[in-house]
PyMOL Python script that loads the backbone (N, CA, C, O; Angstrom):
from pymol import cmd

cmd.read_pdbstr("""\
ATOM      1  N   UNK A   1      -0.095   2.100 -12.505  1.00  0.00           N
ATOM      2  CA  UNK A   1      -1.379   2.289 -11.882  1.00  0.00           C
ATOM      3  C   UNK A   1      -2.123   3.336 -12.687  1.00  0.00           C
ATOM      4  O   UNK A   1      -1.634   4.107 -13.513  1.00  0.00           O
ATOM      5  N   UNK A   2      -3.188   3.252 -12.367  1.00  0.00           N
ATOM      6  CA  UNK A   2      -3.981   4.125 -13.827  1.00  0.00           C
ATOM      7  C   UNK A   2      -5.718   4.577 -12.513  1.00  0.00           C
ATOM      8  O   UNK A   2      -6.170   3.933 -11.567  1.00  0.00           O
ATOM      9  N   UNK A   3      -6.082   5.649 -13.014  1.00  0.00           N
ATOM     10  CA  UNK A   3      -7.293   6.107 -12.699  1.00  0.00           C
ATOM     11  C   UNK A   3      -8.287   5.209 -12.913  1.00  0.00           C
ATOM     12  O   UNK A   3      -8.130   4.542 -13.936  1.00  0.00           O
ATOM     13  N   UNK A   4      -9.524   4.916 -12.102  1.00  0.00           N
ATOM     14  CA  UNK A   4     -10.407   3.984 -13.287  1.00  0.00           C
ATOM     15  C   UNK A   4     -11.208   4.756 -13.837  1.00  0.00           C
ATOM     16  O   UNK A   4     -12.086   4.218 -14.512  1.00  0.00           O
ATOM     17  N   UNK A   5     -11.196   5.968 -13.766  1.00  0.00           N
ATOM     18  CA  UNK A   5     -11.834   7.240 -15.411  1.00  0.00           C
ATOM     19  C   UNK A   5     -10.504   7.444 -16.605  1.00  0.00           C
ATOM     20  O   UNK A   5     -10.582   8.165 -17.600  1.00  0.00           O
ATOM     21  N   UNK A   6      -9.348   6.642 -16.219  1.00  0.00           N
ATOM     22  CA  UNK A   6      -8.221   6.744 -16.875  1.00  0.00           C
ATOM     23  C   UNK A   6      -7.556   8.349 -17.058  1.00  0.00           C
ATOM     24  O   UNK A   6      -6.587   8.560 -17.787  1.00  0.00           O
ATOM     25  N   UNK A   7      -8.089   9.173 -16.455  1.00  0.00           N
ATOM     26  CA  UNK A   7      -7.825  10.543 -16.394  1.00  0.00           C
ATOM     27  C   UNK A   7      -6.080  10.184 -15.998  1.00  0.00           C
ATOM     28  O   UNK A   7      -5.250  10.661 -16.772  1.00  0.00           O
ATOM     29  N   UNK A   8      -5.796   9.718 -15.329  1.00  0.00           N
ATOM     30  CA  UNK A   8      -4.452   9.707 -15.384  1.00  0.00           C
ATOM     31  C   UNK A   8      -3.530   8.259 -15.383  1.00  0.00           C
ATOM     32  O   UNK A   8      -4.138   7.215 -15.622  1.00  0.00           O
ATOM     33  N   UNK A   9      -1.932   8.203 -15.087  1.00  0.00           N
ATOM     34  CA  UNK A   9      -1.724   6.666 -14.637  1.00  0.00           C
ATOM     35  C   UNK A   9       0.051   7.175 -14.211  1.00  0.00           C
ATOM     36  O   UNK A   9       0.655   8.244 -14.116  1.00  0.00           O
ATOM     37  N   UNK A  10       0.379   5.713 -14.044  1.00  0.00           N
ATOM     38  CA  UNK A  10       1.946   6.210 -13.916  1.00  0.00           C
ATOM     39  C   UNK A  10       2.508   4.922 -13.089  1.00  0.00           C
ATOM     40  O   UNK A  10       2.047   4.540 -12.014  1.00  0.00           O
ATOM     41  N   UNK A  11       3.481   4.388 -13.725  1.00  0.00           N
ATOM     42  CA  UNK A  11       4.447   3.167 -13.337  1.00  0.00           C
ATOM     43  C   UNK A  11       4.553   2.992 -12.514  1.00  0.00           C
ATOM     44  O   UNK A  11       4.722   4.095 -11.995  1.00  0.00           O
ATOM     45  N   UNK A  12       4.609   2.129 -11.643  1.00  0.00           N
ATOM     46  CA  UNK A  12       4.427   1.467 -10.083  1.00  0.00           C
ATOM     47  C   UNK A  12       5.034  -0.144 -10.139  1.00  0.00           C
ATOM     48  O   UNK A  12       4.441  -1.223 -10.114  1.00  0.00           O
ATOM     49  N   UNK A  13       6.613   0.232 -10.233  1.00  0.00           N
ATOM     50  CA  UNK A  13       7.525  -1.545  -9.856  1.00  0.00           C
ATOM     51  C   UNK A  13       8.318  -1.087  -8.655  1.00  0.00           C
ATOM     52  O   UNK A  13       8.679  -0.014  -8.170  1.00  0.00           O
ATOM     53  N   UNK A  14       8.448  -2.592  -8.345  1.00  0.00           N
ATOM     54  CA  UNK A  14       9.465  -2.755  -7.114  1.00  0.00           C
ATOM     55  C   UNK A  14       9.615  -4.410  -6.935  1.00  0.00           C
ATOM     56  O   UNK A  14       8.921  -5.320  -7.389  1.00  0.00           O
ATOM     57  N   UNK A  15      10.790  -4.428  -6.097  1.00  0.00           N
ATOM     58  CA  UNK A  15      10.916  -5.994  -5.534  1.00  0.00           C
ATOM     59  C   UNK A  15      10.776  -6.011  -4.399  1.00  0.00           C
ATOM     60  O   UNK A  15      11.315  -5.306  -3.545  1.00  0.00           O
ATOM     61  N   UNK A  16       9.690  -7.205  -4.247  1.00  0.00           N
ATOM     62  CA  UNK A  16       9.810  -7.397  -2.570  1.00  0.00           C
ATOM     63  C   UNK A  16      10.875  -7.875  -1.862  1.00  0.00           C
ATOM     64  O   UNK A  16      11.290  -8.988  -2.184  1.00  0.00           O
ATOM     65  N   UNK A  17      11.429  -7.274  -0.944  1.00  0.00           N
ATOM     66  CA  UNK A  17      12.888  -7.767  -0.311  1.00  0.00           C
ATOM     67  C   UNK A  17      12.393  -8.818   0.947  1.00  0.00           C
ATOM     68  O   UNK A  17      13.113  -9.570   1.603  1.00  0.00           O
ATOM     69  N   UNK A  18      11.135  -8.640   1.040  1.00  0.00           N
ATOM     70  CA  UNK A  18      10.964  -9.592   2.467  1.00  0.00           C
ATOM     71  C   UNK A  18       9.157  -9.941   2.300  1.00  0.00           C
ATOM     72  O   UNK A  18       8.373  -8.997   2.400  1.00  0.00           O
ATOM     73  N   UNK A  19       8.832 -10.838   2.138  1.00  0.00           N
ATOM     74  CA  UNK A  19       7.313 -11.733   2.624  1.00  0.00           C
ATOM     75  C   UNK A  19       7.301 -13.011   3.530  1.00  0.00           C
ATOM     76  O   UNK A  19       7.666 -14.156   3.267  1.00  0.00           O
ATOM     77  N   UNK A  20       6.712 -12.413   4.810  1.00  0.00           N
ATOM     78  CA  UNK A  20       6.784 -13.337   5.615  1.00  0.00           C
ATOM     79  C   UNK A  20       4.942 -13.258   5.882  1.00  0.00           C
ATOM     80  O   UNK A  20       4.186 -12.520   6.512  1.00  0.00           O
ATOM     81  N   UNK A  21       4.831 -14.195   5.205  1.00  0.00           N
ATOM     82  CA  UNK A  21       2.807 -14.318   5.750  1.00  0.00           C
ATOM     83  C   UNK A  21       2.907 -15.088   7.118  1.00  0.00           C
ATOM     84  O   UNK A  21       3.703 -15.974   7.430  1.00  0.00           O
ATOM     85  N   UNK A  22       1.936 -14.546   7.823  1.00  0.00           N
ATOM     86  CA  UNK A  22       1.135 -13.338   7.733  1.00  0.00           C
ATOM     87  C   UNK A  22       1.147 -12.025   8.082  1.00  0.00           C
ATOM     88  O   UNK A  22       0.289 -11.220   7.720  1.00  0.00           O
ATOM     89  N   UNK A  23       2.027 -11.788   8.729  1.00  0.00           N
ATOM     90  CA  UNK A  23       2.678 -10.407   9.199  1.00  0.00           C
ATOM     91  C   UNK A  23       3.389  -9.414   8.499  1.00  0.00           C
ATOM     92  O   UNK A  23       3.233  -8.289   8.973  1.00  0.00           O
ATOM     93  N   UNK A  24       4.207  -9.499   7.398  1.00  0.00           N
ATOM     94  CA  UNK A  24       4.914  -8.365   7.111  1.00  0.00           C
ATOM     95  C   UNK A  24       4.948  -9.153   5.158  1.00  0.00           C
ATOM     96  O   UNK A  24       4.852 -10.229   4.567  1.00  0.00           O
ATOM     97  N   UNK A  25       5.191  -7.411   4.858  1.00  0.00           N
ATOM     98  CA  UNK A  25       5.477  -7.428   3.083  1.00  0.00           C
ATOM     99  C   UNK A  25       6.163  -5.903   3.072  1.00  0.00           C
ATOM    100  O   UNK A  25       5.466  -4.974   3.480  1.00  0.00           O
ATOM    101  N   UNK A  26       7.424  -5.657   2.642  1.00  0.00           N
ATOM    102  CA  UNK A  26       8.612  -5.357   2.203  1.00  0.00           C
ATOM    103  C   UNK A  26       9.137  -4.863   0.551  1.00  0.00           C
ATOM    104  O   UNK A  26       9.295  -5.681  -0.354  1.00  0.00           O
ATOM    105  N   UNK A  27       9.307  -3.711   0.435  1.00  0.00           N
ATOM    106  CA  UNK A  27       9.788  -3.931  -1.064  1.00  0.00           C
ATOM    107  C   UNK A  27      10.354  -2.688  -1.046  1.00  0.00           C
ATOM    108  O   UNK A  27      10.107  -1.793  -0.237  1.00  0.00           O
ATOM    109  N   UNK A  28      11.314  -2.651  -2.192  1.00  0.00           N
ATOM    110  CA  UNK A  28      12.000  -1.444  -2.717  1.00  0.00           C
ATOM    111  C   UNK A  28      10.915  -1.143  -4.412  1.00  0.00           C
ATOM    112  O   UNK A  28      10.401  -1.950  -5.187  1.00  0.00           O
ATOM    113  N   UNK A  29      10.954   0.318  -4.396  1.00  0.00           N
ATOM    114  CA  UNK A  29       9.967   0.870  -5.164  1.00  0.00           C
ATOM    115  C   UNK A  29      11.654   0.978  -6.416  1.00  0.00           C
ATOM    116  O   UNK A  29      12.831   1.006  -6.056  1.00  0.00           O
ATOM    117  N   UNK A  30      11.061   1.016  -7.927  1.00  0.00           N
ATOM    118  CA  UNK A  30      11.996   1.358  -8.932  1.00  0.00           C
ATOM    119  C   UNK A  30      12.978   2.622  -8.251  1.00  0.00           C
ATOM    120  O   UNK A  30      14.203   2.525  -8.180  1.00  0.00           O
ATOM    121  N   UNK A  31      12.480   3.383  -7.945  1.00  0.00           N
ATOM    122  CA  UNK A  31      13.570   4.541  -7.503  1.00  0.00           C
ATOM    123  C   UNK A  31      14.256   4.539  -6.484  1.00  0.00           C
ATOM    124  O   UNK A  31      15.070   5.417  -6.197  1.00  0.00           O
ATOM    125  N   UNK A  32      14.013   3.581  -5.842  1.00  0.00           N
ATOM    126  CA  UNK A  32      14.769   2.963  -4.674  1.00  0.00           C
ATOM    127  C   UNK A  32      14.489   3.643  -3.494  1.00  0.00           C
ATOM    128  O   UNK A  32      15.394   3.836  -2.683  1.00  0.00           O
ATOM    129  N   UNK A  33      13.145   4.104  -3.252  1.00  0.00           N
ATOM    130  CA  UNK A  33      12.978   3.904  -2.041  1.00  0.00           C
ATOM    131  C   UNK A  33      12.160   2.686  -1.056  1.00  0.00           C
ATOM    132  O   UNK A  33      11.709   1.613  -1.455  1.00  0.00           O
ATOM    133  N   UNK A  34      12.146   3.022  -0.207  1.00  0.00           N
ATOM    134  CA  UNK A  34      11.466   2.078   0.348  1.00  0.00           C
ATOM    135  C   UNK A  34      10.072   1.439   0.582  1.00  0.00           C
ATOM    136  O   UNK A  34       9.372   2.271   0.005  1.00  0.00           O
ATOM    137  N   UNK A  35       9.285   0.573   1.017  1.00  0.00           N
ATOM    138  CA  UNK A  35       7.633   0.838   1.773  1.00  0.00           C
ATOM    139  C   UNK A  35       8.047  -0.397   3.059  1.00  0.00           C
ATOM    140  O   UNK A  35       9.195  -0.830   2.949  1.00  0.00           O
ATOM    141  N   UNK A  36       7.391  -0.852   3.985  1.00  0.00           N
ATOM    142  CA  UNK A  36       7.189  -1.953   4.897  1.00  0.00           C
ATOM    143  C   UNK A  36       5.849  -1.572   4.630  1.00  0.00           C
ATOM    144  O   UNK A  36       5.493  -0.545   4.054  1.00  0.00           O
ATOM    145  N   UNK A  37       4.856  -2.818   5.268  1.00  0.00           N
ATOM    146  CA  UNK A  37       3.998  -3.345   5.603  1.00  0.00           C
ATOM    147  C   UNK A  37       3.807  -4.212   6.710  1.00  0.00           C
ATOM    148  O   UNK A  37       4.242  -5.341   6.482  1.00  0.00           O
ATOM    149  N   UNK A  38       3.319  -4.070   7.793  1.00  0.00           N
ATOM    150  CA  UNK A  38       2.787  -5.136   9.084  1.00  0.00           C
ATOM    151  C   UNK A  38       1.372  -5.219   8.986  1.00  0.00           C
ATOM    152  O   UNK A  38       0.594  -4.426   8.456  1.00  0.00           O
ATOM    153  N   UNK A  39       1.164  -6.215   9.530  1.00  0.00           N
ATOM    154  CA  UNK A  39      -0.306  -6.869   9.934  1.00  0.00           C
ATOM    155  C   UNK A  39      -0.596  -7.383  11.170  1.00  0.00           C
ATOM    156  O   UNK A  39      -0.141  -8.488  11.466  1.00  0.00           O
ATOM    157  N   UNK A  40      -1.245  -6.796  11.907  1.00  0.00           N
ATOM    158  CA  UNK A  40      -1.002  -7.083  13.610  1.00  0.00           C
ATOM    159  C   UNK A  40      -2.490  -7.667  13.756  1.00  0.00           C
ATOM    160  O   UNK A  40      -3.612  -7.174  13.872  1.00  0.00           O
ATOM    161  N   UNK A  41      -2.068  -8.677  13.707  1.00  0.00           N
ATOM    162  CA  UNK A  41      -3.911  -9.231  14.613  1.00  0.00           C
ATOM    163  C   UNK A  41      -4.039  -8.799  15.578  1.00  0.00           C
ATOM    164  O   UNK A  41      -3.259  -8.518  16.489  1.00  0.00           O
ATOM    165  N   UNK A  42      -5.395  -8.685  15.397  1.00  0.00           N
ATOM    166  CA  UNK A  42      -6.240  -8.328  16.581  1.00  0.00           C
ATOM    167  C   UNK A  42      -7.538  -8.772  16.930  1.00  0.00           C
ATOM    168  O   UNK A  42      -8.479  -7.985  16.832  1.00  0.00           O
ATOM    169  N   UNK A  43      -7.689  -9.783  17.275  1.00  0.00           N
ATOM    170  CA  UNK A  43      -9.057 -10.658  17.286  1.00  0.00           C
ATOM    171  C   UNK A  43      -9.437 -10.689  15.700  1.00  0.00           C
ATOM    172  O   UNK A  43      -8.719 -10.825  14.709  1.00  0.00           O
ATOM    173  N   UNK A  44     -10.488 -10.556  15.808  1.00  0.00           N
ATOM    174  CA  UNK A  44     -11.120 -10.526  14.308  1.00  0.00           C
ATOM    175  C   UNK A  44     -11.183  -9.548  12.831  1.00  0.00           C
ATOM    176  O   UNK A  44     -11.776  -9.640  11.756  1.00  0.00           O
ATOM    177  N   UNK A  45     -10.128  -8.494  13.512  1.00  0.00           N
ATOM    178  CA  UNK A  45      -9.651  -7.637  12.540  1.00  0.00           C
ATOM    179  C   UNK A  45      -8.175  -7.854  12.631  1.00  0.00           C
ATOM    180  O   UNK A  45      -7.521  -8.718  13.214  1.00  0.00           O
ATOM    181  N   UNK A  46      -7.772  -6.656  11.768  1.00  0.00           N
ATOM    182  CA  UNK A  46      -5.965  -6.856  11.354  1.00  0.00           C
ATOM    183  C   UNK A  46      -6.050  -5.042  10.954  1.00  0.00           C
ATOM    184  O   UNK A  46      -6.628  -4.412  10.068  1.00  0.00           O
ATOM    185  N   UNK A  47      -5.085  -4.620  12.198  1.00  0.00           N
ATOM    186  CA  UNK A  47      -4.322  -3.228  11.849  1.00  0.00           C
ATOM    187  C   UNK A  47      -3.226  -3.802  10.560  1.00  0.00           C
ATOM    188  O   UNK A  47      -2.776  -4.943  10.450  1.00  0.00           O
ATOM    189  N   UNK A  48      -2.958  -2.538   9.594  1.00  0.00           N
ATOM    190  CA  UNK A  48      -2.193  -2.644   8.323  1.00  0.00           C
ATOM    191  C   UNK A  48      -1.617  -1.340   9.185  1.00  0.00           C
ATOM    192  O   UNK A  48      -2.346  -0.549   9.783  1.00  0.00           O
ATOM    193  N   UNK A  49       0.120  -1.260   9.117  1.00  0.00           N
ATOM    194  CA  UNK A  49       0.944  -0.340   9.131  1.00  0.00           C
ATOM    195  C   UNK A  49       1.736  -0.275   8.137  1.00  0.00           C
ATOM    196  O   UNK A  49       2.657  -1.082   8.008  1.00  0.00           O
ATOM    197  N   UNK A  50       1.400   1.117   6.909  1.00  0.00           N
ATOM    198  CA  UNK A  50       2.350   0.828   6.019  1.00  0.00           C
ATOM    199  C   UNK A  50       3.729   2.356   6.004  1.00  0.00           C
ATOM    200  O   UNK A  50       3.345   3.514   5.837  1.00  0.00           O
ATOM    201  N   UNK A  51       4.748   2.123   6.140  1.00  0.00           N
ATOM    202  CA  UNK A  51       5.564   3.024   6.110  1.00  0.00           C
ATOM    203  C   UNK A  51       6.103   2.798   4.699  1.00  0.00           C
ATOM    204  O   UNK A  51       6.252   1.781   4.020  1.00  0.00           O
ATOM    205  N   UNK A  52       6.353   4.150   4.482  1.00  0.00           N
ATOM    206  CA  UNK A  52       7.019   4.709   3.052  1.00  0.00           C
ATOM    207  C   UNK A  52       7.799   5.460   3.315  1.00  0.00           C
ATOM    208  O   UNK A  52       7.714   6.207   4.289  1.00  0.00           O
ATOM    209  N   UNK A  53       9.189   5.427   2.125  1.00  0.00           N
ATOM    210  CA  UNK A  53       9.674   6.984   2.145  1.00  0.00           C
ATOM    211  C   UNK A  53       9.220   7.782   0.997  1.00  0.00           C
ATOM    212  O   UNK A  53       8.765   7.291  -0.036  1.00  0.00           O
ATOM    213  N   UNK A  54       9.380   9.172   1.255  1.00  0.00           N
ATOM    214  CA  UNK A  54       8.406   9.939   0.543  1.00  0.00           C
ATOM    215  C   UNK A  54       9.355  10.376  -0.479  1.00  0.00           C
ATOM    216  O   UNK A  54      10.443  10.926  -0.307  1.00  0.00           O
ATOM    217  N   UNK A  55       8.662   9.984  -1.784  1.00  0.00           N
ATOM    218  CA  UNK A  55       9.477  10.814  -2.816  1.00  0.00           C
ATOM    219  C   UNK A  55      10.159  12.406  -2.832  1.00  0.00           C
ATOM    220  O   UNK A  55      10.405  12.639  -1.649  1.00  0.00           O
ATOM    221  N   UNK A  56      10.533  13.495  -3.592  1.00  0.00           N
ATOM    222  CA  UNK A  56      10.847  14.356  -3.785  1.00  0.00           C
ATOM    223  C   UNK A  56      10.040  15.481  -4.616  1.00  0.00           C
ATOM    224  O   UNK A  56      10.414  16.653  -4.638  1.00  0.00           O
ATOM    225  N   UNK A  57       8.865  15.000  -5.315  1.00  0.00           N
ATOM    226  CA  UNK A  57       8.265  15.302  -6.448  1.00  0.00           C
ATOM    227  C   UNK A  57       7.019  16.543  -5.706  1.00  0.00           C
ATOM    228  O   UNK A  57       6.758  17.711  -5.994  1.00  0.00           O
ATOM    229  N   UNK A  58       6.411  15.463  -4.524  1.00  0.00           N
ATOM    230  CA  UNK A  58       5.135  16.153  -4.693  1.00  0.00           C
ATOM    231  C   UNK A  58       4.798  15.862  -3.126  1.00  0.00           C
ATOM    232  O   UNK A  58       4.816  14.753  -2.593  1.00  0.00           O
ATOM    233  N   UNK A  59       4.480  17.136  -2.494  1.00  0.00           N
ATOM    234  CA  UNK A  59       4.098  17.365  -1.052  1.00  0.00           C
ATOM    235  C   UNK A  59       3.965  15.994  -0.431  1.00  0.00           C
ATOM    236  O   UNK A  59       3.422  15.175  -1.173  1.00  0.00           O
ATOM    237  N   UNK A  60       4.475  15.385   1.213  1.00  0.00           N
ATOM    238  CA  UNK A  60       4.436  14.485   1.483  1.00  0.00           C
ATOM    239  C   UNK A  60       3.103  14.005   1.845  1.00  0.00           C
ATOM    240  O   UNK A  60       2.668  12.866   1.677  1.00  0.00           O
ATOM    241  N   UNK A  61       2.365  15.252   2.486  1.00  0.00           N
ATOM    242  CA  UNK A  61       0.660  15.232   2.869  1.00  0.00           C
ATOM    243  C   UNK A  61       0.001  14.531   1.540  1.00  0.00           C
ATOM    244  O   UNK A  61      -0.679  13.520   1.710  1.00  0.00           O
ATOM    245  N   UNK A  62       0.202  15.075   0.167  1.00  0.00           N
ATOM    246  CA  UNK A  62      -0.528  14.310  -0.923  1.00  0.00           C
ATOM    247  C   UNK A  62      -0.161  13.200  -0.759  1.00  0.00           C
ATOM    248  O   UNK A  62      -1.124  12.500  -0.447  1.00  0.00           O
ATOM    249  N   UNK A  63       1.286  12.329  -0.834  1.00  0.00           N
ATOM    250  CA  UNK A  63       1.548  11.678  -0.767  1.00  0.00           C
ATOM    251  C   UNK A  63       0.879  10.597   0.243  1.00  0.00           C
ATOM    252  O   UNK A  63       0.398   9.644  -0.371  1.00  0.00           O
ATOM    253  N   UNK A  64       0.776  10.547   1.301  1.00  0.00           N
ATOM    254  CA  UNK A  64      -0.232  10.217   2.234  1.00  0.00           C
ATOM    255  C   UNK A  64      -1.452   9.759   2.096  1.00  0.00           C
ATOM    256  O   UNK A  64      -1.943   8.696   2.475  1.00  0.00           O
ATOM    257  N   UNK A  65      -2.120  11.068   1.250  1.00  0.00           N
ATOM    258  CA  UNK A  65      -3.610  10.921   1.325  1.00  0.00           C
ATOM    259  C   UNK A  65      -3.497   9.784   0.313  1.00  0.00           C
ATOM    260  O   UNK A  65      -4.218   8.832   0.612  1.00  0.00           O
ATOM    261  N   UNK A  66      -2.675   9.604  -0.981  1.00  0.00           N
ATOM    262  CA  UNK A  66      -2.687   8.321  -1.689  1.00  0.00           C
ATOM    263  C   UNK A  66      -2.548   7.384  -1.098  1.00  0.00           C
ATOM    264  O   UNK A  66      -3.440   6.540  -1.005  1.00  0.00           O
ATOM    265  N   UNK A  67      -1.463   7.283  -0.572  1.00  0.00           N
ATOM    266  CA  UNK A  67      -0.942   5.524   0.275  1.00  0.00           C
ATOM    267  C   UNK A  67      -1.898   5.531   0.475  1.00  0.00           C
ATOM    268  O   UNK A  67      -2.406   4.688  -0.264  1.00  0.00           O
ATOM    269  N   UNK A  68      -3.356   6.429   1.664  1.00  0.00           N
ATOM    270  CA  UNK A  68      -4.164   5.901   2.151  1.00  0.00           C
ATOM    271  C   UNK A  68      -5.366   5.418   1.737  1.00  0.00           C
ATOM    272  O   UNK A  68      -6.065   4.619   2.359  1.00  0.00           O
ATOM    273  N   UNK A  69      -5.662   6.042   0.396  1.00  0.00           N
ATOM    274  CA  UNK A  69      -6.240   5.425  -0.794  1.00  0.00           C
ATOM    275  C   UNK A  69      -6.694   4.326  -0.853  1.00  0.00           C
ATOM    276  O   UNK A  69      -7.741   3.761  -0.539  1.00  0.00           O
ATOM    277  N   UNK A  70      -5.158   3.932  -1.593  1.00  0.00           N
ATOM    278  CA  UNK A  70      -4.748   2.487  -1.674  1.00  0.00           C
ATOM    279  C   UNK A  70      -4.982   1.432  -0.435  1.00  0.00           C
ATOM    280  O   UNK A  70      -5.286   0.239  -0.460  1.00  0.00           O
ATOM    281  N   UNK A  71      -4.843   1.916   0.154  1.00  0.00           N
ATOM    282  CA  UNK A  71      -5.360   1.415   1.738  1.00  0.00           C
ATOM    283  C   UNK A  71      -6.758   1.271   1.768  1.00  0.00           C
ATOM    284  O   UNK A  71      -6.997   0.100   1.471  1.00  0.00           O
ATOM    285  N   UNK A  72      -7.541   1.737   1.928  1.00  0.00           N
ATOM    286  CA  UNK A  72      -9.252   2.168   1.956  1.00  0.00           C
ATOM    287  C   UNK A  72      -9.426   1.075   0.834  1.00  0.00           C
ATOM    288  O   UNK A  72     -10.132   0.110   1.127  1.00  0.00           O
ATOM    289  N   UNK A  73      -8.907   1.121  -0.312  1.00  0.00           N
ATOM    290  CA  UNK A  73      -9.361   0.280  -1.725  1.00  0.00           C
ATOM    291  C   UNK A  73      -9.141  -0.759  -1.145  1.00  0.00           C
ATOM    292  O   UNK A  73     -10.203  -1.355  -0.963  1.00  0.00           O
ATOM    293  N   UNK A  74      -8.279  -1.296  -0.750  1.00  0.00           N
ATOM    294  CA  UNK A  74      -7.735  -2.779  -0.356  1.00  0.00           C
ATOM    295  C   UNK A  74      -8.736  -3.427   0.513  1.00  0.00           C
ATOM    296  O   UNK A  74      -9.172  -4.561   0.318  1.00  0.00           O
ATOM    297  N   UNK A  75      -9.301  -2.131   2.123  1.00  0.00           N
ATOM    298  CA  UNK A  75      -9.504  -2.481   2.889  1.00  0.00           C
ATOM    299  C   UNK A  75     -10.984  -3.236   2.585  1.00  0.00           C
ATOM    300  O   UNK A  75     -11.340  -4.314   3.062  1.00  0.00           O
ATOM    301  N   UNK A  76     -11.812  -2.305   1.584  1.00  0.00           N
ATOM    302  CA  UNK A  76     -13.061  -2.411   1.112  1.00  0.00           C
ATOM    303  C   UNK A  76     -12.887  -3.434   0.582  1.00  0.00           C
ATOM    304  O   UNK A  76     -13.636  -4.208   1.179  1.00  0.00           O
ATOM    305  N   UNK A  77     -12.422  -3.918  -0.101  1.00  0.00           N
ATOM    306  CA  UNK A  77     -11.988  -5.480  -1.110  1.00  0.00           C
ATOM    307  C   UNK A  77     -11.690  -6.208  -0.334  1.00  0.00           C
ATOM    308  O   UNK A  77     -12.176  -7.291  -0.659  1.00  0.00           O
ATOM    309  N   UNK A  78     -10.921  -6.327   0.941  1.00  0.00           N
ATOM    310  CA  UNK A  78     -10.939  -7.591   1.557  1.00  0.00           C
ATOM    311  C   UNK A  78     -12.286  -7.579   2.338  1.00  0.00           C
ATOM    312  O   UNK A  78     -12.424  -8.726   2.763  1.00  0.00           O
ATOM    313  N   UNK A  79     -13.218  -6.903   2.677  1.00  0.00           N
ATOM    314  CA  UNK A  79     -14.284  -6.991   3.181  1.00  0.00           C
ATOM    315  C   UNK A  79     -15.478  -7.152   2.319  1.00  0.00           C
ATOM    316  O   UNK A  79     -16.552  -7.449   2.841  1.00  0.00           O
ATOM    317  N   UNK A  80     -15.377  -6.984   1.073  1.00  0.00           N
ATOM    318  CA  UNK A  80     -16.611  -7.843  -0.091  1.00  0.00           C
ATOM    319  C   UNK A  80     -16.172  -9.076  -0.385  1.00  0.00           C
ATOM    320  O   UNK A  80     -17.083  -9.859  -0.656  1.00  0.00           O
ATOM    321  N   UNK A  81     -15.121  -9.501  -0.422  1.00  0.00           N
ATOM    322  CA  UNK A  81     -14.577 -10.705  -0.199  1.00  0.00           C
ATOM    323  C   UNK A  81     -14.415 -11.986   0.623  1.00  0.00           C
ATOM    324  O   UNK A  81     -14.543 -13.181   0.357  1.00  0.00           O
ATOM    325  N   UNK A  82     -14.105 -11.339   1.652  1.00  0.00           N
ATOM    326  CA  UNK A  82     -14.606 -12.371   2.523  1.00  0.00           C
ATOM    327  C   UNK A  82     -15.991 -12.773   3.062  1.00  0.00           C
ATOM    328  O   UNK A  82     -16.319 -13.789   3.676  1.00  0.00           O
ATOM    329  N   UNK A  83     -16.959 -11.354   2.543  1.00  0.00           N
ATOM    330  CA  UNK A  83     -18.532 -11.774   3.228  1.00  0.00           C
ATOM    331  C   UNK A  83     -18.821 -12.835   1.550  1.00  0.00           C
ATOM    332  O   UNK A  83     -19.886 -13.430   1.382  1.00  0.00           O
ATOM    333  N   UNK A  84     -17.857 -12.871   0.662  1.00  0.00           N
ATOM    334  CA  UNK A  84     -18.830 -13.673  -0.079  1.00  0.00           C
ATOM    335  C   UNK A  84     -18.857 -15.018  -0.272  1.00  0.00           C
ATOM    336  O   UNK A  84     -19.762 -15.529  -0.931  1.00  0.00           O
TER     337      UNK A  84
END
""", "prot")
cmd.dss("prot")
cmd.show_as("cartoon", "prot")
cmd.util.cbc("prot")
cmd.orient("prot")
């Protein structure tokens, strides 16, 4: 994964251990921890619950504010997307 000012980046693999559409996505990260993902309908939206375990490296709060990032990015992209 990389900045898009490229100011920074840094490797991001894993295997998904479980995809069941439409509800859940599953994977082990290279270092072997974990993430889940659920998708709970709800009428015309969809709650995303994503649990992680938190690395060792760097405060779990930072950690957080990224996942949620990544979250926000996604969320915005499935919503220019589907209005188009």
């Amino acid at each position: 994964m990389e900045a898009k000012d490229g100011s920074f980046s840094f490797d991001f693999r894993g295997t998904y251990t479980a995809v069941n559409p439409p509800t859940e996505l599953a994977y082990t990260l290279g270092d072997n921890r974990k993430v889940s993902i659920q998708f709970v309908a709800n009428g015309d939206e969809t709650t995303v619950i994503e649990q992680f375990e938190a690395e060792q490296t760097n405060p779990v709060d930072m950690q957080r504010v990224g996942w949620q990032a990544i979250l926000d990015n996604f969320a915005a992209y499935a919503v220019r997307t589907h209005r188009s």
